[in-house]
C-alpha positions as CSV (number, residue, x, y, z in Angstrom):
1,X,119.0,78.0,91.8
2,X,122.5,79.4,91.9
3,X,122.7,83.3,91.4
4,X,123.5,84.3,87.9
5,X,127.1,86.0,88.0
6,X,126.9,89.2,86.1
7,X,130.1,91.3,84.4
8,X,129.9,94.9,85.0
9,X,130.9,97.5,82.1
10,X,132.2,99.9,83.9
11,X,129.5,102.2,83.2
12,X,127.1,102.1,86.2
13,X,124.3,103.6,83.7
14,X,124.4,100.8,81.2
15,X,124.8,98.3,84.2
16,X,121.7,99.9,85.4
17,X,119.7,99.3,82.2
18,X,121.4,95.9,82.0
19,X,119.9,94.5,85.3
20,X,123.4,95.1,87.5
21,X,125.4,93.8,84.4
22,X,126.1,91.7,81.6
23,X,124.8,87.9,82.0
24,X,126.7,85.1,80.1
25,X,125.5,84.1,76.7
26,X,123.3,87.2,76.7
27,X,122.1,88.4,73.2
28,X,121.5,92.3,73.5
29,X,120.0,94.2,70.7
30,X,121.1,98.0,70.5
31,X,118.7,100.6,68.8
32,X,119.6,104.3,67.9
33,X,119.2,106.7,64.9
34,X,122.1,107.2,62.5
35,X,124.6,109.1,64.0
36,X,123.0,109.3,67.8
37,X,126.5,107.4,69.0
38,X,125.7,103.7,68.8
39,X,129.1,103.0,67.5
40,X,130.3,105.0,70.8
41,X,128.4,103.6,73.1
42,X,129.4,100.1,71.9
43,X,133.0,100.8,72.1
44,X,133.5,102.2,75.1
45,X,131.3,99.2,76.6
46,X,134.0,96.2,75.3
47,X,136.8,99.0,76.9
48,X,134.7,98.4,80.2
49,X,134.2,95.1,79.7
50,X,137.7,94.7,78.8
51,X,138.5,95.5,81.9
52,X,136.4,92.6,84.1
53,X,136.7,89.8,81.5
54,X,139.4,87.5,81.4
55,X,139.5,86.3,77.7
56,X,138.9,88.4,74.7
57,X,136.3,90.8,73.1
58,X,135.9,91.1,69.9
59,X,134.6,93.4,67.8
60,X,133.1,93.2,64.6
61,X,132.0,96.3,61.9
62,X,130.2,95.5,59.1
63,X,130.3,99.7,57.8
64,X,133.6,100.9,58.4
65,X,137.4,99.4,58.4
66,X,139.3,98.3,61.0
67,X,141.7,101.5,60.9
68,X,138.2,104.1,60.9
69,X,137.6,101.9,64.4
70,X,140.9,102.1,65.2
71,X,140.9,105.9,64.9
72,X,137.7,106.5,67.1
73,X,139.2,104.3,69.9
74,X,142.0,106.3,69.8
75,X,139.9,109.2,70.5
76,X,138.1,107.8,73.2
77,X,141.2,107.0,75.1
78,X,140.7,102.7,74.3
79,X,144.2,100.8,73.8
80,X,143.3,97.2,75.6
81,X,144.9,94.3,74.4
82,X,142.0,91.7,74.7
83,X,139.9,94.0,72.1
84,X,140.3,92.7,69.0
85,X,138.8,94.6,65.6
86,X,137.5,92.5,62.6
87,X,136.1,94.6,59.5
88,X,134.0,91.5,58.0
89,X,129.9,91.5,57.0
90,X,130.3,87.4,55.4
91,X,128.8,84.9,58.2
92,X,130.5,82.5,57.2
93,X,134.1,84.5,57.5
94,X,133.1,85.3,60.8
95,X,132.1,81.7,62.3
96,X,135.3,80.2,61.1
97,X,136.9,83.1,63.1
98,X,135.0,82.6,66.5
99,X,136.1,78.8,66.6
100,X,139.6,80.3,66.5
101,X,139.0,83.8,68.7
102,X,136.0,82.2,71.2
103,X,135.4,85.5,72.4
104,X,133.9,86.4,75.7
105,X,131.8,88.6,74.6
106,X,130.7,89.7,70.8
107,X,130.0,92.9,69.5
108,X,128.2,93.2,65.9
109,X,128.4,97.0,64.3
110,X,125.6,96.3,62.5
111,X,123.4,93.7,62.2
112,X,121.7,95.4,58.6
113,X,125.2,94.6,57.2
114,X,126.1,90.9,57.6
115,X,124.5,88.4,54.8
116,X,124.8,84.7,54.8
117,X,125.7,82.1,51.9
118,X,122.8,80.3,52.4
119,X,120.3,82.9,51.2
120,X,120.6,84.6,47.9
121,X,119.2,88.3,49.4
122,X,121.1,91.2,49.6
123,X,122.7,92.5,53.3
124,X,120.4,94.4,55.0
125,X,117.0,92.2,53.8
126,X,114.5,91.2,56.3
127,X,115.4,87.5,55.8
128,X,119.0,88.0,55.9
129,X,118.8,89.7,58.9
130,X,116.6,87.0,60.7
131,X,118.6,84.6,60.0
132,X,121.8,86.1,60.5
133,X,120.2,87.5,64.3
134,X,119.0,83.9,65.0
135,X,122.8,82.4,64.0
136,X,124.0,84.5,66.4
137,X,121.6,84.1,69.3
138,X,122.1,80.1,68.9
139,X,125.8,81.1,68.8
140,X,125.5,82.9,72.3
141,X,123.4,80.3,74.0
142,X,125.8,77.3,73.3
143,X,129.2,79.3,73.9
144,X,127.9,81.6,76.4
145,X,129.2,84.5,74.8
146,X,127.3,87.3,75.4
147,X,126.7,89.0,71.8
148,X,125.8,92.8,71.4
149,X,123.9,93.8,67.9
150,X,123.6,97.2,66.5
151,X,120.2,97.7,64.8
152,X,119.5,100.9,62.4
153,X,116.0,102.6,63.7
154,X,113.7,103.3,61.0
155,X,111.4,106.5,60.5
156,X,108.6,105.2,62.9
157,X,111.0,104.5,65.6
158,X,111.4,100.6,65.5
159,X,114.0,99.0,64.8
160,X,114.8,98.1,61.3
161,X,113.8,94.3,59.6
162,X,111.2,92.0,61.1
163,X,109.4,92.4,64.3
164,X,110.6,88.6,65.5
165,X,114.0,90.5,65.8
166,X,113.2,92.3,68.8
167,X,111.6,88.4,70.6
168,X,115.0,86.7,69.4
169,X,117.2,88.5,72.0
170,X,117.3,88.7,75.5
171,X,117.2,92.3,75.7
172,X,116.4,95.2,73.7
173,X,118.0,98.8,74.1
174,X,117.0,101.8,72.8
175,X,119.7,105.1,72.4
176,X,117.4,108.5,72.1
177,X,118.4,112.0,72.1
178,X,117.0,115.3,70.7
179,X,118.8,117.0,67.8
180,X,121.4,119.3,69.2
181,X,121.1,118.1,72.8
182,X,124.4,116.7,73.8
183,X,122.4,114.3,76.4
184,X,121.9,110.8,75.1
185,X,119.0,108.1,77.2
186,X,119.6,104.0,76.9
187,X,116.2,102.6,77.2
188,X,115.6,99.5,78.5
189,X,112.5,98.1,76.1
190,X,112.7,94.1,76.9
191,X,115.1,92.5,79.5
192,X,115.1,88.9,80.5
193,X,117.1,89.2,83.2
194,X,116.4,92.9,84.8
195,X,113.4,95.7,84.8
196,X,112.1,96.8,81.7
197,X,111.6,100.9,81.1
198,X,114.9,101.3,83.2
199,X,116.3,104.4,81.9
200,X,120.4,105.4,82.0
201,X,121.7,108.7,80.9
202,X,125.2,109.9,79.4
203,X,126.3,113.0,77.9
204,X,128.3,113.3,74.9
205,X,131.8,115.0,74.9
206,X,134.5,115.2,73.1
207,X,135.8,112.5,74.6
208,X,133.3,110.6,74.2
209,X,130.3,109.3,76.5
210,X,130.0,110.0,80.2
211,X,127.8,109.5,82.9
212,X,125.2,111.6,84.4
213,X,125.1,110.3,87.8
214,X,121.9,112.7,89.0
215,X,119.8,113.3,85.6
216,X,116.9,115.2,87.2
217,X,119.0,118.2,87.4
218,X,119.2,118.0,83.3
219,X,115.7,118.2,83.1
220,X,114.8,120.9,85.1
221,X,114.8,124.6,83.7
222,X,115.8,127.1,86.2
223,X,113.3,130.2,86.1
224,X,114.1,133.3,88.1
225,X,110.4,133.2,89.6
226,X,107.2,131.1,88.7
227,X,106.4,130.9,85.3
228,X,102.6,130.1,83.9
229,X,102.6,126.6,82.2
230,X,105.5,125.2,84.0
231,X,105.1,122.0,86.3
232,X,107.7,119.5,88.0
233,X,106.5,115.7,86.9
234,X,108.4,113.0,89.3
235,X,108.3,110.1,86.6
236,X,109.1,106.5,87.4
237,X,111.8,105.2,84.7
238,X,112.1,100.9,86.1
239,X,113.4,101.7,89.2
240,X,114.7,104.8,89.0
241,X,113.0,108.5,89.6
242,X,113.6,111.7,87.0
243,X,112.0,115.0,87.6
244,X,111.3,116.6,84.7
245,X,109.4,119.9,83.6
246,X,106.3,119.7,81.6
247,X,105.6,123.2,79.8
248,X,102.4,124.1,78.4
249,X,101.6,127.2,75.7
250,X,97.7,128.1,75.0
251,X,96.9,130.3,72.9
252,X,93.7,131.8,70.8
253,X,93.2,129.6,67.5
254,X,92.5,131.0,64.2
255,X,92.0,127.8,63.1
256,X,88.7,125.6,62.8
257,X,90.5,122.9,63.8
258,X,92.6,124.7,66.8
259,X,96.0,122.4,67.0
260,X,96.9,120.2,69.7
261,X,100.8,118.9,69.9
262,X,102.8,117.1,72.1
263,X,106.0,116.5,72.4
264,X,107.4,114.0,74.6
265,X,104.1,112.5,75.2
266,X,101.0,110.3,73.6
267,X,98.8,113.2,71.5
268,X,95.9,110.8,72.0
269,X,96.5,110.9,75.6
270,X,96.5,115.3,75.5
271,X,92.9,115.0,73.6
272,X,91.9,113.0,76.4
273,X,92.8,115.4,79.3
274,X,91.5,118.1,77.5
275,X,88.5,116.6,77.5
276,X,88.6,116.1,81.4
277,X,89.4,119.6,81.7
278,X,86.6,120.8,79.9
279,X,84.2,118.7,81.4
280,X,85.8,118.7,84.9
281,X,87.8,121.4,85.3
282,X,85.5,124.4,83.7
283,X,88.1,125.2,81.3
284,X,86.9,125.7,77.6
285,X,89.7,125.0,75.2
286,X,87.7,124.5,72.1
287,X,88.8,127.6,70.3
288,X,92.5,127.6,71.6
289,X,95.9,126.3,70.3
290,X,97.3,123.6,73.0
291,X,101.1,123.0,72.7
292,X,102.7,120.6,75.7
293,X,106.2,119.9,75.4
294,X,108.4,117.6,77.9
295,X,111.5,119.7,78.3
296,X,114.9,117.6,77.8
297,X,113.9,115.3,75.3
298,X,112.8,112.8,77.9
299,X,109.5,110.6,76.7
300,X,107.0,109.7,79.7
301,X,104.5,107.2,78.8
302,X,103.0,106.4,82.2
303,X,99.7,108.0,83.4
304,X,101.0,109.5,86.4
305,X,101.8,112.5,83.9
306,X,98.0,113.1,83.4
307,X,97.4,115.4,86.7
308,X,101.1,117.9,86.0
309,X,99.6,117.4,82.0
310,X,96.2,119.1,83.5
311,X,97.5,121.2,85.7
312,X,100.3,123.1,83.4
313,X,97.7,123.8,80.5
314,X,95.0,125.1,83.4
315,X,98.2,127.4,84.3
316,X,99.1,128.8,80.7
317,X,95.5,129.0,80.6
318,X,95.1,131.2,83.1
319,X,98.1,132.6,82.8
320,X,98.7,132.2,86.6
321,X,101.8,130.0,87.7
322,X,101.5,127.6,90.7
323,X,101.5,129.6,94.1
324,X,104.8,128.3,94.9
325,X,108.2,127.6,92.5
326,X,108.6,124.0,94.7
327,X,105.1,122.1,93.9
328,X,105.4,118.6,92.5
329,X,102.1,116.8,90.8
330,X,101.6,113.9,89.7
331,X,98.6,111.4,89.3
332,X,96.1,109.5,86.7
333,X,92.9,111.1,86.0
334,X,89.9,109.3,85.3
335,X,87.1,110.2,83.0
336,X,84.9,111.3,85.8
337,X,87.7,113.7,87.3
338,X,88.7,111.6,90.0
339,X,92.6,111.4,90.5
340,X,93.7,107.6,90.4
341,X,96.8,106.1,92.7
342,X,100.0,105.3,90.6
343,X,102.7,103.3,92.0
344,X,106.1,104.3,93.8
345,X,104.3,107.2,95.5
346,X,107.3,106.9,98.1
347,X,110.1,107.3,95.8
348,X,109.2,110.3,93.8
349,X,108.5,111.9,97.6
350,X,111.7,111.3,98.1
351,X,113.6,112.0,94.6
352,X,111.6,115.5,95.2
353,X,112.5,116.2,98.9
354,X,116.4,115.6,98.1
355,X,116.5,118.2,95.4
356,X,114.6,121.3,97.4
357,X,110.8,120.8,96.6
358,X,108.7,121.4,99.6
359,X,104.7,120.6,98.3
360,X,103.5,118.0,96.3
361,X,100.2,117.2,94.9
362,X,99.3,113.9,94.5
363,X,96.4,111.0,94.7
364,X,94.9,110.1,98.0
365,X,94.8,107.1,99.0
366,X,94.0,104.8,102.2
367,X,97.7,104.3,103.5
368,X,98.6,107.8,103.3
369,X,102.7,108.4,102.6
370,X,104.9,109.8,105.1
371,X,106.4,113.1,104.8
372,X,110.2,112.5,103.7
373,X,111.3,115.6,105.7
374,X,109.2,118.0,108.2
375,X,109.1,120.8,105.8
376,X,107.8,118.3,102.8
377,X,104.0,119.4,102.7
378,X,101.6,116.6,101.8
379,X,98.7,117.5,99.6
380,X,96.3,114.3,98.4
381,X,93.4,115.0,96.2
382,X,90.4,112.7,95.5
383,X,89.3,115.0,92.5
384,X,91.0,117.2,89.4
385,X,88.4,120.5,91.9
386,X,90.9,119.2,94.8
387,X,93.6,119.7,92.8
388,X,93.2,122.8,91.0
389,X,92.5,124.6,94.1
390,X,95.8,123.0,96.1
391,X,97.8,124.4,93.6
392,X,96.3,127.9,92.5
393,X,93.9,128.2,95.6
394,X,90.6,128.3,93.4
């Protein structure tokens, strides 16, 4: 089977997310709030595009006029010739259009918008959109135009219309970012033809998007000397490592009920350590508020968080910071308080060693890791007692 030949955007980020690229006759479904830069994002992708396809890109808003588009590209520095902008939301407008145009590759700004003759709904509707989405992917597949949609997020974080949406498309991509943070994450949540969970991050300027080639410094706070609650999580986004802080507050409850929140992480998930804490870890936190927060706005999903989780509640517990600003941690724990292997033990080793950290705390296992340097100290644990005492020496 011959190798698929991918078209780079120009934004080694996105290409990252994308699997090394865009594949021909892709259909690519872009998430994001209102207002998080979807518009943005999609622009400055057909201006990199632009630049590595031979035919045209085109360019399609359903919510704003050709001359608003026209303005923001101006902005962002985009004046290429085989970009051309249609302000249309009528199906069948735009199919007569792509016999003449045949595009390379399609961009729809948004998918909620366009509406179809054939149904009676109003734009936005779930069967409007479905069939709208499946018009285009079968447009895609027998062109091989790779098409981009825009979809609205709604209020519980999916994507607006039916579910089927997200199992039309080839790949799914979500844009996050926290209120007032100026960092924006593209999140890979399906991809047919790259690794799944593969995370790329940009920051938002004034002139528009650009790349943060070495995120992990983002996410890291930098505290004069150790601070209680504070612990360094190497997480594994696809293939790439992030360190990130997690920060823990406990404090007396003068509730019945004492709260429990999390931010950047499953609340189920907190309950659960908790509950290895107390039972393994001789810490009672039935009477105490427990706040965990993952600093940057970064979400980590993956278990591996459970042992820093553990670890930087014990701290604010205690009050007591690890013995040293340069520990890493990070591991499953199980319900009997044994601490579980997780995958790319190597690679977060290595992410940790190549920005300063000199200790890390991690499962044991069989085939024990190499050190990545001679001054990188190992420290395994079997047990949540092993780790507790590797990382405040009781």
């Amino acid at each position: 089977m011959a190798a698929v030949e991918r078209t780079g955007s120009s934004l080694g980020e996105l290409d990252r997310v994308l699997g090394g690229g865009l594949v021909p006759g892709a259909a690519i479904l872009l998430g994001g709030e209102p207002g998080i830069g979807k518009s943005t994002l999609l622009l400055q992708t057909a201006d990199g595009l632009a630049r590595n396809v031979t035919g045209n890109i085109l360019y399609i808003t359903g919510e704003e006029s050709s001359a608003q588009v026209a303005m923001r590209a101006k902005r962002l520095g985009i004046d290429r010739k085989n970009i051309q902008i249609m302000a249309e939301n009528h199906w069948e407008s735009i199919e007569s259009f792509l016999v003449e145009a045949s595009p390379d590759v399609l961009l729809i700004d948004s998918i909620q918008t366009l509406y179809s003759d054939t149904l009676q709904s109003a734009p936005g509707s779930v069967a409007q959109v479905r069939e709208c989405a499946a018009r285009l992917v079968r447009y895609a597949k027998t062109h091989e135009t790779s098409v981009w949609m825009v979809g609205h997020v709604t209020k519980e974080g999916g994507i607006a219309g039916p579910r089927v949406l997200e199992h039309m498309v080839d790949t799914v991509l979500y844009f996050e970012g926290e209120a007032g943070s100026p960092y924006r994450i593209v999140r890979a949540i399906k991809n047919r033809f790259g690794a799944a969970n593969e995370l790329g991050v940009f920051e938002m300027r004034e002139g528009g998007l650009q790349e943060v080639e070495n995120p992990s410094q983002l996410f890291l706070s930098q505290h004069r000397r150790p601070v209680a609650g504070s612990v360094v999580l190497p997480t594994q986004e696809g293939t790439r490592t992030l360190l990130v802080e997690v920060q823990a507050l406990v404090t007396p409850s003068s509730l019945a009920n004492p709260r429990r929140v999390a931010l950047g992480m499953d609340p189920n998930r907190l309950s659960l350590l908790l509950a290895i804490l107390h039972r393994h870890g001789g810490s009672f936190l039935f009477d105490q508020d427990v706040f965990v927060n993952i600093a940057g706005g970064v979400r980590v999903m993956e278990p591996a968080s459970d042992l820093a989780v553990a670890l930087a509640v014990l701290s604010a517990f205690r009050n007591q910071p690890l013995d040293s600003r340069d520990f890493i941690v990070f591991g499953e724990l199980g319900l009997a308080g044994e601490v579980r292997p997780v995958t790319g033990t190597e690679n977060r080793l290595r992410e940790a060693s190549k920005l300063g950290f000199r200790h890390a705390i991690f499962p044991y296992s069989e085939e024990c890791p190499t050190s990545p340097s001679p001054e990188f100290r190992l420290l395994p644990c079997h047990s949540l007692s092993d780790a507790v005492n590797a990382a405040f020496g009781s």
